[in-house]
C-alpha positions, 0 to 999 in steps of 0.5 A, spaced: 763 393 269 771 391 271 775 389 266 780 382 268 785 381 264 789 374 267 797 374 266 799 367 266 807 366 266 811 360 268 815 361 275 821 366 273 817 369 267 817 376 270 809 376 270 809 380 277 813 385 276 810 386 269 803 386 272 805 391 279 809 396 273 803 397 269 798 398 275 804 403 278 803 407 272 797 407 271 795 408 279 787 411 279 785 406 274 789 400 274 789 395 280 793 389 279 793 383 285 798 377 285 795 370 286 801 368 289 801 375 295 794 373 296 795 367 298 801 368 302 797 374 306 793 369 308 798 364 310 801 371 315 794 372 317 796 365 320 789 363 320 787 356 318 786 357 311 793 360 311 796 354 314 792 349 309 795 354 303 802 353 306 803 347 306 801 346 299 806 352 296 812 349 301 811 343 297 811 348 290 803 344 289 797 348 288 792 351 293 786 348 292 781 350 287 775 353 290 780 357 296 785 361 290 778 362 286 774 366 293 780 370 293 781 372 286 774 374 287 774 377 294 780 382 291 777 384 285 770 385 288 775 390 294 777 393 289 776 401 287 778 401 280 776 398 273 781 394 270 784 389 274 790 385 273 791 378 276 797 375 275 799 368 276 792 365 275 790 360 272 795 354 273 791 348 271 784 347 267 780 346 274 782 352 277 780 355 270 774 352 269 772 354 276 773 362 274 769 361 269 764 359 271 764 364 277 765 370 272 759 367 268 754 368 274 758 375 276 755 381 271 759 386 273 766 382 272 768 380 263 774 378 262 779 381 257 783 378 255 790 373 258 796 375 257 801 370 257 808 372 258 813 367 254 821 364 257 825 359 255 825 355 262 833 356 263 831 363 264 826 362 268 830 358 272 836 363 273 831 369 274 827 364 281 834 362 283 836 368 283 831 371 287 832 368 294 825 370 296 823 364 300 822 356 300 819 356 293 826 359 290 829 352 291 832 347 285 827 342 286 821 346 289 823 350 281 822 343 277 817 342 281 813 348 280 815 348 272 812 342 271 805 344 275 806 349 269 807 345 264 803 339 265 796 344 264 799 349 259 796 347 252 789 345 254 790 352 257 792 356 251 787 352 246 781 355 251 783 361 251 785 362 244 778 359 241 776 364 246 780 370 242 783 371 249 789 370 248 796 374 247 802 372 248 808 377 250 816 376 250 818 375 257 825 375 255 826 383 252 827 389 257 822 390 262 820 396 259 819 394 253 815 388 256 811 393 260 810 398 255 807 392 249 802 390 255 800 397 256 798 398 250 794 391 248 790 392 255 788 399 253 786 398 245 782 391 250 778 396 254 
């Protein structure tokens, strides 16, 4: 049985970075995916899924529904290790309830838990036009992508949270403190 553990931020909340440490530290047992990595692998490869899924990130839109969940899906089937990290999913209530209901007809895949990293959105804001990563890293794309963030988050939150799968994390710490408080919640989880 895997263990998923979803990592939902806002754009600039660090939840990649916190997610790749985790898993860095804990190597033999710990596999962490980015939704976002996922995606752009897929847009290198050039195919024609890749093609659809560039527009809409150029655009800072969601890919569609059923595309970002085969591909969660297909990285945590890959995987060898038992505890997977996703980072950066899900990013509104259709694509949860569509994960969902693909983890309700999966036996060998539970979720966790969802750890959502919290930031003030000028944080945000500084860290992502900051980092001169690509398209995404421009001020419009970022209101944009923040409010793609914000419109779903409550409804989120509310499922979650009358699941009992939600922890919320303060992003604004050093990042080995983040790290270390995550570490732990994703250890006592297991």
């Amino acid at each position: 049985m895997k263990s998923l553990f979803l990592i939902i931020g806002a754009p600039g909340s660090g939840k990649t970075t916190d997610a790749d440490l985790i898993a860095k530290n804990n190597p033999t047992k710990i596999a962490h995916f980015s939704t976002g990595e996922l995606l752009r692998d897929e847009v290198k490869s050039g195919s024609k899924l890749g093609k659809i899924i560039d527009e809409r990130i150029n655009k800072g839109n969601l890919v569609p529904v059923q595309i970002a969940v085969e591909t969660i899906v297909k990285a945590i089937d890959s995987s060898s290790k038992n505890i997977i990290l996703i980072d950066g999913f899900p990013r509104s209530v259709e694509q949860m309830m569509e994960l969902e209901k693909e983890l309700l007809s999966k036996k060998d895949i539970k979720l966790s838990l969802v750890l959502e990293v919290i930031v003030s959105e000028k944080v945000a804001k500084q860290r992502v036009l900051g980092r001169n990563r690509g398209n995404d890293d421009k001020e419009e794309i970022f209101a944009n992508r923040m409010e793609v963030h914000n419109e779903p988050i409550e409804l989120i939150r509310d499922f979650y949270i009358s699941n009992k799968l939600l922890v919320q994390i303060d992003g604004e710490r050093d990042v080995k403190v983040i790290v270390s408080e995550m570490e732990k919640i994703i250890n006592e989880r297991v």
